[in-house]
C-alpha positions as CSV (number, residue, x, y, z in Angstrom):
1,X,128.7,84.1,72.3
2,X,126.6,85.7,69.6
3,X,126.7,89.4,69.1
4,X,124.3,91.5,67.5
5,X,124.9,92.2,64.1
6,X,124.4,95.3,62.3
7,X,125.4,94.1,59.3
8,X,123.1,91.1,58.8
9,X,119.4,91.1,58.2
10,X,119.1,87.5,57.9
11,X,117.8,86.2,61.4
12,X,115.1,83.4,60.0
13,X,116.0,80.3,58.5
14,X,115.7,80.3,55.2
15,X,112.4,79.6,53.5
16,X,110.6,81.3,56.4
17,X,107.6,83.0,55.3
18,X,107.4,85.6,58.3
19,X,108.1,89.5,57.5
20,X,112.3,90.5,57.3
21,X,111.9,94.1,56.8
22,X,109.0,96.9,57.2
23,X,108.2,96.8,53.5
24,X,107.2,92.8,54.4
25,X,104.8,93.5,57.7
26,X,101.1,93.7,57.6
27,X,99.6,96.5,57.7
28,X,95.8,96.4,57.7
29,X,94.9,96.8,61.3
30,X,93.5,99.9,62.6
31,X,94.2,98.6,66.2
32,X,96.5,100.0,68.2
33,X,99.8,97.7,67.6
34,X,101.1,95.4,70.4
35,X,104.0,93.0,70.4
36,X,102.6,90.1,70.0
37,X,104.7,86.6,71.3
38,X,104.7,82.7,71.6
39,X,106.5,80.6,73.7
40,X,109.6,81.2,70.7
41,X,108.5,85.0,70.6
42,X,108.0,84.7,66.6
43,X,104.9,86.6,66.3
44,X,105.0,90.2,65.6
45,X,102.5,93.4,63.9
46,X,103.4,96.7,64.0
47,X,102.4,99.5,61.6
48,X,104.8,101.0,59.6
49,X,103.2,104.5,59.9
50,X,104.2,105.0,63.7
51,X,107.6,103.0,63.4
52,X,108.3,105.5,59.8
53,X,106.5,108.9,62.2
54,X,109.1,107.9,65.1
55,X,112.0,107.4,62.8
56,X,111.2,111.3,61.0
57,X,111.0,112.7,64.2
58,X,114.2,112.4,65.7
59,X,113.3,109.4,68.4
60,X,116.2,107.4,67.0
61,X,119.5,108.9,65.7
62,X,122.6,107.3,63.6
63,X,126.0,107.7,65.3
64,X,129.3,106.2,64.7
65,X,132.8,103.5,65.5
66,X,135.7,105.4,66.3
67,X,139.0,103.6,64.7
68,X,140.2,103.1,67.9
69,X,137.4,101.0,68.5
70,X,135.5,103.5,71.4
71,X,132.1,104.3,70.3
72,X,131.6,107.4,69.0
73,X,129.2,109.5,71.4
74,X,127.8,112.6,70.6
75,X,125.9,113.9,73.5
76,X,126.0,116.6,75.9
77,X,128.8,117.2,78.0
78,X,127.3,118.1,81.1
79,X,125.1,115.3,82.8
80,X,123.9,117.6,85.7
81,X,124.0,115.6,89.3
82,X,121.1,113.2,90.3
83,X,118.5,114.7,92.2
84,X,117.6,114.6,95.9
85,X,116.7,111.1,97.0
86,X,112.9,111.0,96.7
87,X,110.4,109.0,99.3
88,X,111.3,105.4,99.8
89,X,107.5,104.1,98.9
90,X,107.2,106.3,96.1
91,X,107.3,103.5,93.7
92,X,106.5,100.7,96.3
93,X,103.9,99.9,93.8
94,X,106.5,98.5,91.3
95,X,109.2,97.9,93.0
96,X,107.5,95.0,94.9
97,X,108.0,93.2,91.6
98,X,111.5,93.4,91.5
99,X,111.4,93.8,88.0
100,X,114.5,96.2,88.0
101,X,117.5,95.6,90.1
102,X,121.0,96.8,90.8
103,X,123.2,94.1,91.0
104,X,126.9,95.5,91.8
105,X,129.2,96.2,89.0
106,X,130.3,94.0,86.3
107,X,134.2,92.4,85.9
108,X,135.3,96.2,84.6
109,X,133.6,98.1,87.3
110,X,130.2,99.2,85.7
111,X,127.4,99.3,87.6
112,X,125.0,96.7,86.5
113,X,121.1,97.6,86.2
114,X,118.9,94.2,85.3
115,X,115.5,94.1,83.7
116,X,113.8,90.4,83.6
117,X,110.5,90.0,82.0
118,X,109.3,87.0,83.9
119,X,108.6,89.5,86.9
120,X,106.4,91.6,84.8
121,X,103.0,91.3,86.1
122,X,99.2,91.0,83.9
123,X,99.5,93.8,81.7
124,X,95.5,93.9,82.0
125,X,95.8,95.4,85.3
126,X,99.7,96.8,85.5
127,X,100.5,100.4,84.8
128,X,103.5,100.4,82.3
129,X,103.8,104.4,82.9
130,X,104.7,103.5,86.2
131,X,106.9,100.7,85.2
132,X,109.0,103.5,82.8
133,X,109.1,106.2,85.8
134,X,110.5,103.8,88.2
135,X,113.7,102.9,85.3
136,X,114.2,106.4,84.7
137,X,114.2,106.9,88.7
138,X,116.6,103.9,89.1
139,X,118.6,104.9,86.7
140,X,119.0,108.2,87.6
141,X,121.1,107.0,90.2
142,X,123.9,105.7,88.4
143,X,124.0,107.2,85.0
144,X,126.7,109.1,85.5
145,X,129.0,106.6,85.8
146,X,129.2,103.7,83.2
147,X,126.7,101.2,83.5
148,X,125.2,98.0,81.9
149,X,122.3,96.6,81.4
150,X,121.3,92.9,81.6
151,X,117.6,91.8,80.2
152,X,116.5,88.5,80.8
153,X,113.6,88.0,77.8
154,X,112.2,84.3,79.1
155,X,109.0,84.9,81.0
156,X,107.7,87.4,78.1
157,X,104.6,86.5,76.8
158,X,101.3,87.9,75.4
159,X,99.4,87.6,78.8
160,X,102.5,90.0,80.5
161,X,103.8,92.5,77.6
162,X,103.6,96.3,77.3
163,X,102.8,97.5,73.6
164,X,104.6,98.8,70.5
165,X,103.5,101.9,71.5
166,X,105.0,102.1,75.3
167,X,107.9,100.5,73.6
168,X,108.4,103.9,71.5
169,X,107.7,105.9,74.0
170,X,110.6,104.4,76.3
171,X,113.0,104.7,73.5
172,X,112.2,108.1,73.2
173,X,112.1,108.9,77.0
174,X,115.3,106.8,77.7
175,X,117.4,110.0,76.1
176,X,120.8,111.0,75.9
177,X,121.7,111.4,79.0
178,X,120.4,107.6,79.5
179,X,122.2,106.3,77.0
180,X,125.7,108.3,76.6
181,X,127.4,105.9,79.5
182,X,125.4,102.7,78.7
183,X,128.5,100.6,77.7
184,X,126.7,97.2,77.1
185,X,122.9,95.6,77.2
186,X,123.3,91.6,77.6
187,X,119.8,90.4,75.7
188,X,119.7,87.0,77.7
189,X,118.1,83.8,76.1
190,X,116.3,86.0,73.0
191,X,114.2,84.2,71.2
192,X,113.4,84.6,67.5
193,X,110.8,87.4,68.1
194,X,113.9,89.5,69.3
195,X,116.1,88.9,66.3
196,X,113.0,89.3,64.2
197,X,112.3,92.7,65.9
198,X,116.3,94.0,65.3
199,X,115.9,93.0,62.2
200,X,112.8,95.0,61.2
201,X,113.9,97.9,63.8
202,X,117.7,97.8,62.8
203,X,117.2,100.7,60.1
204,X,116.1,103.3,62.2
205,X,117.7,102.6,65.3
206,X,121.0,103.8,66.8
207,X,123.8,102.3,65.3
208,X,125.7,103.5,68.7
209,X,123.0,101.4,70.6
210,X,123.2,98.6,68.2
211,X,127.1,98.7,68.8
212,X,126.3,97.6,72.4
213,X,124.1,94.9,72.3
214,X,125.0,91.3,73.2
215,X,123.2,88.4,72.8
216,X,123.6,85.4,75.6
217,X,122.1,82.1,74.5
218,X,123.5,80.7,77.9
219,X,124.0,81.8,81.6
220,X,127.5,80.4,80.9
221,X,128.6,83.1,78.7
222,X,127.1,85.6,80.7
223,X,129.5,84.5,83.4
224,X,132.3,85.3,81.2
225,X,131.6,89.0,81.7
226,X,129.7,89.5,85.0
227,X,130.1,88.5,88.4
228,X,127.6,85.2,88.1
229,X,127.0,84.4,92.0
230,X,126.1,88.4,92.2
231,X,123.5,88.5,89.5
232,X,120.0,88.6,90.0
233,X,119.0,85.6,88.5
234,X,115.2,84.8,89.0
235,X,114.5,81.1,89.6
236,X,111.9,80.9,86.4
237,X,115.5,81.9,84.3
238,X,117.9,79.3,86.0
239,X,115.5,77.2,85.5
240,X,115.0,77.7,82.0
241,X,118.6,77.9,81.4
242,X,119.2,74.1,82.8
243,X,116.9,73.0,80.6
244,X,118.1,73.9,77.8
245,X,121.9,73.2,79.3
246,X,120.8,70.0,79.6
247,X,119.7,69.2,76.5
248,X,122.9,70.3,75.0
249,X,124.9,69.0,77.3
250,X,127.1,72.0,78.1
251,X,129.0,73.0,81.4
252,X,126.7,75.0,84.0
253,X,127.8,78.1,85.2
254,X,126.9,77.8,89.0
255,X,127.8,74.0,89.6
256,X,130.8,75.0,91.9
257,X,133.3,73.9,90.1
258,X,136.7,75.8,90.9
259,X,137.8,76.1,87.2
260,X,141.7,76.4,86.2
261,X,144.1,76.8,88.6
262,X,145.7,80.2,90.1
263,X,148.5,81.1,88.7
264,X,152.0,81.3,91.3
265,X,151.6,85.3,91.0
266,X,148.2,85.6,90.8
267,X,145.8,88.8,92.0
268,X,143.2,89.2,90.9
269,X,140.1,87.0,91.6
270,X,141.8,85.5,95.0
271,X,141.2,85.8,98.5
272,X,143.4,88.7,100.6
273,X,145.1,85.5,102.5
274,X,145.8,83.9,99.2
275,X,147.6,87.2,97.9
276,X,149.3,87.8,101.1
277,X,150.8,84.5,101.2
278,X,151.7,84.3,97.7
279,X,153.5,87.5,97.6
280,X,154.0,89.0,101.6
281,X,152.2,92.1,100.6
282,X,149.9,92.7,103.0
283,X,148.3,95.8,100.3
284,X,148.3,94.0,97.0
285,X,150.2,95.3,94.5
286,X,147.1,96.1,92.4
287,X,145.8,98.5,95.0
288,X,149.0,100.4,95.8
289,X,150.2,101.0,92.2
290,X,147.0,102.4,91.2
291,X,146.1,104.0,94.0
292,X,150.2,105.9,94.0
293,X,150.2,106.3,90.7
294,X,146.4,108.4,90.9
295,X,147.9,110.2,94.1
296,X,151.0,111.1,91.8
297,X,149.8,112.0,88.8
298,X,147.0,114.3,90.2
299,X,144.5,112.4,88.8
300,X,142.5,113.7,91.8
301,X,142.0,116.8,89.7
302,X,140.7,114.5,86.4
303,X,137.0,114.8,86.2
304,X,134.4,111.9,86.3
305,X,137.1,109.9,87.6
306,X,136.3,106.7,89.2
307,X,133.3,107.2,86.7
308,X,134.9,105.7,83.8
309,X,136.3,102.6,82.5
310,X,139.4,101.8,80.8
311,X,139.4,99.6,77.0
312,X,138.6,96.6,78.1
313,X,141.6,95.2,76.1
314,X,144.0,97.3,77.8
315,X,142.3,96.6,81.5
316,X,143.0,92.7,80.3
317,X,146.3,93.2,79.1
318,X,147.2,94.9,82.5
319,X,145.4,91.8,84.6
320,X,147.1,89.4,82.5
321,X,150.7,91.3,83.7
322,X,149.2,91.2,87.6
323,X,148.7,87.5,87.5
324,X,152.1,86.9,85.5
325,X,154.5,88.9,87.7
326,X,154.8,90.9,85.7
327,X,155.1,94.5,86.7
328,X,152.8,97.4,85.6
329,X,153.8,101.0,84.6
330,X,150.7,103.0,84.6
331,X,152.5,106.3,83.7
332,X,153.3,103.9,80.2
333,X,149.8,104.1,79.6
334,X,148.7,107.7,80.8
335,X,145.5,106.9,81.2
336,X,144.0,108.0,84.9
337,X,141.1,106.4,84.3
338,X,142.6,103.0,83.2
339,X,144.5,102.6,86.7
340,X,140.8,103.7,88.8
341,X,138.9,101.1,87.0
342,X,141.9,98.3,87.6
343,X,141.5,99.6,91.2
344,X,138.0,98.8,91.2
345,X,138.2,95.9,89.2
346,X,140.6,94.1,91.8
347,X,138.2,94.5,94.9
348,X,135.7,93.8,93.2
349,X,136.9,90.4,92.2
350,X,137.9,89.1,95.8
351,X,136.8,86.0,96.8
352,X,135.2,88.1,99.7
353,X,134.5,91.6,100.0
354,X,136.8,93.8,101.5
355,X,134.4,94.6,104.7
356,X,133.9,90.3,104.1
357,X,130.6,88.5,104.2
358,X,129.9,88.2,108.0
359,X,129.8,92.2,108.6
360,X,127.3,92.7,105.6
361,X,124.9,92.2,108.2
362,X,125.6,94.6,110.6
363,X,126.1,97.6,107.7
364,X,122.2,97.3,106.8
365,X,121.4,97.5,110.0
366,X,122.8,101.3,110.1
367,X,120.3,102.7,108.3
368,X,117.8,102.1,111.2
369,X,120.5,104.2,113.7
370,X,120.6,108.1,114.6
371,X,123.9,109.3,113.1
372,X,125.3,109.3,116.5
373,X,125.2,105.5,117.0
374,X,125.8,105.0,113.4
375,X,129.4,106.4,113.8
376,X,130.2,104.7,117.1
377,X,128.7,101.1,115.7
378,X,131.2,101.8,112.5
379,X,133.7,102.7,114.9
380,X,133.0,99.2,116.5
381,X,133.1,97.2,113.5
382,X,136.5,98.7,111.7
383,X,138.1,98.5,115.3
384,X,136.5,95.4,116.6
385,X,135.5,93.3,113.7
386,X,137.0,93.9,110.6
387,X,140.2,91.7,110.2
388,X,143.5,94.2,110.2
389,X,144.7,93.5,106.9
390,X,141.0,94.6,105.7
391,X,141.4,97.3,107.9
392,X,144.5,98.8,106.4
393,X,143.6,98.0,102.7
394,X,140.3,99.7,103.2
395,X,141.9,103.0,105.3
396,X,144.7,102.9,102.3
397,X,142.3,102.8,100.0
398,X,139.7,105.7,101.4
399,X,142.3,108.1,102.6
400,X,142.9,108.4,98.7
401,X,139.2,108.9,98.1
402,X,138.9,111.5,100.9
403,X,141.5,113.6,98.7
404,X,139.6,113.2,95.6
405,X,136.6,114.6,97.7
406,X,138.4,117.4,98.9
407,X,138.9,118.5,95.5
408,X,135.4,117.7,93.9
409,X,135.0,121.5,92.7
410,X,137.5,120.6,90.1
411,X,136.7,116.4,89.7
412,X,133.3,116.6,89.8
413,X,133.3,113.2,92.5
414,X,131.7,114.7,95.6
415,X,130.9,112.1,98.7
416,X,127.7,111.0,97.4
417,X,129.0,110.5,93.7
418,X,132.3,108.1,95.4
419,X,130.4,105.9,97.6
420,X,127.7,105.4,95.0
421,X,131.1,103.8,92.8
422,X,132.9,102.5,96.0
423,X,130.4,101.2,98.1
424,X,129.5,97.6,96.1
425,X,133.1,97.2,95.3
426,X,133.8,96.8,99.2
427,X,130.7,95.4,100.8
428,X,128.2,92.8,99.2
429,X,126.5,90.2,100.3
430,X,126.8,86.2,99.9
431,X,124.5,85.1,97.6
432,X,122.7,87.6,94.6
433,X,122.5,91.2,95.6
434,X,119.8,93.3,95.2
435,X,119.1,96.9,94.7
436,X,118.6,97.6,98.7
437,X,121.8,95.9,99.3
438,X,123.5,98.3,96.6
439,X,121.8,101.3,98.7
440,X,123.2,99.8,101.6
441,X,126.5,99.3,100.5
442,X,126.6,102.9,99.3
443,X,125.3,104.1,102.7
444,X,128.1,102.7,104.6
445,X,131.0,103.9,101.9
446,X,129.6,107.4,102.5
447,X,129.5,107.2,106.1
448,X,133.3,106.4,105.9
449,X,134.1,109.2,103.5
450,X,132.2,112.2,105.4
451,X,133.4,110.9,109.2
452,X,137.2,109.5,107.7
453,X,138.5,110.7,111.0
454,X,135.9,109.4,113.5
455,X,136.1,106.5,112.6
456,X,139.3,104.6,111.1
457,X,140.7,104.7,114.6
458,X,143.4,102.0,114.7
């Protein structure tokens, strides 16, 4: 996989006659400047007077690598809590396109927001305000916790694509409190208009948003980080991406194969029934270590938590001792926030949800019931329905989550803010989720947080 460099400003081949820096662009038109693309996005104007005006006035800011290898973020502390759910249909008028989804969280529990630009609609008739309202108001929701963000560039082209201009303006409008919890952006398939445009915007942006982008020449390697069979993929992308699979003859991501063998102690990325007959646990040892060692520690007091994410090198070294048989000593690593995001991690990777694939049905249809026959049809399900072993991994797991409620004066993690974390790392549905079936998810999580009592009734 390639990453972005910071440190190179050589994305042409050499002998290329196109502009490499700002001092190389044209900058004769009085027009105001667009992005312009081809089929390999290599065509680009811009005028150096807004790009120099945007830079001087604070729009993008330097930052730093910590030794340690954390970025360096120096934003606010307090994030503030997201606002009152607003009407359903107030952006019906973009949402239709399904430009922006949720898609569950990615394979270290962050929430993952995706952008694809073959959705984008005739930019001679669509409102790109609207477009940059409905992000903000999508990712209002979730900022608080970490989050990614996956783009999907093919499908951009000169008869779709907003302007230079609207392109400043959403750097500037995406802010700090956007950006402080933005952990990765996956740039899928770019083309050489996007290494062009690093390369000329590389010097005054971000070097804390240039730390986390990713480029992804292939669905393949995309799977090495994200959940594949979750993702939003449009059709135009697959598409796209077989092609050009094909012509380099390189293994698909989605052709079923099983890949390597478990391992004899394996946990993580199995079914319950797999774990439970490997090991006799009925509560994997994943889910009870963390979930003790949180409970012990008083990590119900820590604030954000559940909200954060460990290294990801620790959070593989700590798999990597799961699936060995090996056992784990979170005390060892005094890290709260490593042993929630390992809890969060585990479920997430199941083979099948814990509230499984058949019930995902029935959750959506909640949100049509009064809150009376919501709680008696939950009632149903965890008493009638839901397997046992589900049921007691899930009322394990909860009655945990109702004590960092309790105390969510001090933690900061009130009902809403759990479910919004727990809710697609329990329930999802087969096939690519969607931002409604996120919203669902979190619906239900919160329904068994505020009626614990009701209804966990076995």
């Amino acid at each position: 996989m390639n990453m972005a460099s910071t440190g190179s400003s050589k994305f042409l081949a050499a002998g290329d006659s196109r502009p490499r820096n700002l001092q190389d662009l044209d900058f004769t038109s009085t027009d105001e400047p667009e992005l312009e693309f081809d089929e390999d996005g290599t065509e680009l104007s811009a005028t150096k007077e807004e790009l120099a005006k945007d830079a001087e006035g604070g729009a993008f800011r330097g930052g730093a690598i910590t030794p340690d290898g954390y970025i360096d973020e120096d934003f606010e502390k307090e994030l503030g809590t997201p606002s009152e759910e607003e009407p359903h249909n107030e952006f019906s008028d973009v949402e239709r396109f399904g430009i922006v989804e949720v898609a569950g969280d990615d394979l270290y529990g962050r929430k993952v927001i995706v952008l694809s630009a073959c959705k984008l609609p005739s930019n001679k008739t669509f409102d790109h305000q609207r477009l940059l309202q409905y992000l903000k108001h999508t990712l209002d929701k979730y900022v608080e916790q970490d989050y990614v963000l996956v783009y999907f560039h093919h499908g951009l082209h000169r008869g779709n694509k907003p302007k230079l201009s609207w392109l400043l303006q959403a750097y500037r409008e995406i802010d700090r409190k956007y950006k402080k919890n933005l952990k990765m952006m996956y740039l899928v398939h770019p083309t050489n208009f996007i290494k062009v445009l690093w390369n000329i915007f590389r010097p005054i942006i971000s070097v804390k948003v240039g730390s986390k982008m990713m480029y992804v020449n292939y669905l393949v390697e995309l799977k090495r980080h994200l959940p594949f069979d979750q993702l939003a993929i449009p059709q135009p992308v697959l598409e796209f991406d077989a092609q050009k699979v094909a012509k380099n003859k390189l293994p698909y991501p989605y052709d079923g194969s099983s890949g390597p063998e478990p391992k004899k102690a394996q946990q993580f990325g199995l079914s319950l029934q797999e774990i439970k007959q490997n090991t006799g646990r009925i509560i994997p040892l994943p889910v009870q270590d963390t979930v003790e060692f949180l409970k012990a520690s008083g990590a119900d007091e820590v604030k954000g938590l559940f909200r954060r994410c460990g290294r990801v090198t620790t959070m593989r070294e700590v798999q990597e001792k799961y699936d060995d048989g090996e056992a784990v000593d979170f005390e060892s690593y005094g890290d709260p926030h490593l042993a929630a995001a390992i809890l969060k991690k585990f479920l997430r990777e199941l083979q099948e949800p814990l509230m499984t694939f058949d019930l995902f049905e029935p959750l959506t249809r909640l949100h049509f019931m009064e809150q009376g026959k919501q709680l008696t049809e939950v009632q149903r399900i965890l008493k009638d329905e839901l397997p046992e072993d589900n049921y007691i991994i899930l009322k394990f797991v909860f009655q945990f989550l109702q004590q960092v409620v309790d105390k969510s004066d001090i933690n900061q993690m009130n009902a809403e803010n759990v479910a919004t974390v727990f809710g697609p790392n329990i329930a999802w549905p087969k096939g690519q989720a969607n931002l409604a079936s996120v919203e669902q998810a979190v619906k239900f999580a919160l329904i068994l947080i505020q009626s614990f009592d009701d209804v966990f009734l076995r």
